[in-house]
C-alpha positions as CSV (number, residue, x, y, z in Angstrom):
1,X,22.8,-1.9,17.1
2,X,26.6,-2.6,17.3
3,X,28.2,-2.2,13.6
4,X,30.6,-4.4,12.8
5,X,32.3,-4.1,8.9
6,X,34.2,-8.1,7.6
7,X,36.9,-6.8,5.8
8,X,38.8,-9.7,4.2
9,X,42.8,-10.0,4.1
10,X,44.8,-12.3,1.6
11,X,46.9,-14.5,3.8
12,X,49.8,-16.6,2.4
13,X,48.6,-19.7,3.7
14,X,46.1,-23.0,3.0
15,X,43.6,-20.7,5.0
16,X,42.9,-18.5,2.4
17,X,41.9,-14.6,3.1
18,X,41.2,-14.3,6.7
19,X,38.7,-11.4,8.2
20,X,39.4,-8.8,9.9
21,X,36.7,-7.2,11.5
22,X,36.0,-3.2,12.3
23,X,33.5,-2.5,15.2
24,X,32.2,0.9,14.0
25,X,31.8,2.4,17.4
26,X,33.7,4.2,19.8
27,X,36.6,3.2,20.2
28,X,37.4,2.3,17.0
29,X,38.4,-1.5,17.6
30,X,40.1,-4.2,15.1
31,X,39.0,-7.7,15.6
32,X,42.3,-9.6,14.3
33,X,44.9,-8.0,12.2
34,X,45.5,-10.4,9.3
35,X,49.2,-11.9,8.4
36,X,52.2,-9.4,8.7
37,X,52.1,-9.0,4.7
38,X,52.2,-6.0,2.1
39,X,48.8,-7.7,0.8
40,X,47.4,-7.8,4.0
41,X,48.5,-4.2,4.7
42,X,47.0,-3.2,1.3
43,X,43.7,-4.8,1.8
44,X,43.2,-3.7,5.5
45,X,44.3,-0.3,4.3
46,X,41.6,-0.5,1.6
47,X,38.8,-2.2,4.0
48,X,39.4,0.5,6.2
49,X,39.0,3.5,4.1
50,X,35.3,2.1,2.4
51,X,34.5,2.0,5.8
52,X,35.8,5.6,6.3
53,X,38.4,5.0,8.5
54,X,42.4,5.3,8.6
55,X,44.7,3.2,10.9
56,X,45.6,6.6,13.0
57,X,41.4,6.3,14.0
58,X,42.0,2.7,15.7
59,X,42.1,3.1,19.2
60,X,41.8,-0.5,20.1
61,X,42.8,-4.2,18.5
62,X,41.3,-7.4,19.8
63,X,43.2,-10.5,19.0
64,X,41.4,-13.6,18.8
65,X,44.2,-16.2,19.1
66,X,47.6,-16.0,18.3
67,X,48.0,-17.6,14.6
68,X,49.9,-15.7,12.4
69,X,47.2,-15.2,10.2
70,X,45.3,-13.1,12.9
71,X,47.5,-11.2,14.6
72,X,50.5,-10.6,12.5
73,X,50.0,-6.7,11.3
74,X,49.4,-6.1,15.1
């Protein structure tokens, strides 16, 4: 069973927090980054370590689309 960890990230627009999504399997993959924000960095960084993971363990980032709000901290 595949693992996948929501990790929500403010974003500065009518959207509201956006989610990032950690696949908890080798590799390591992001789904979306979140906006290109210290908020978004904070909370990512945050979502990321509950899950037990640092950014230096990613090995792989899926974007879904290219809006801001997904794929700015890539």
């Amino acid at each position: 069973v595949m693992k996948i960890i929501p990790i929500p990230v403010p974003a500065p627009f009518p959207v509201g927090d956006v989610n990032v999504y950690l696949i908890r399997e080798e590799p390591l993959t992001l789904v979306d980054t979140g906006p290109k924000t210290p908020e978004a960095v904070a909370a990512l960084r945050t979502g990321l370590g509950r899950a037990g993971v640092r950014f230096a363990d990613v090995r792989r980032i899926l974007l879904t689309h290219a809006h801001e709000d997904h794929c700015g901290l890539a």
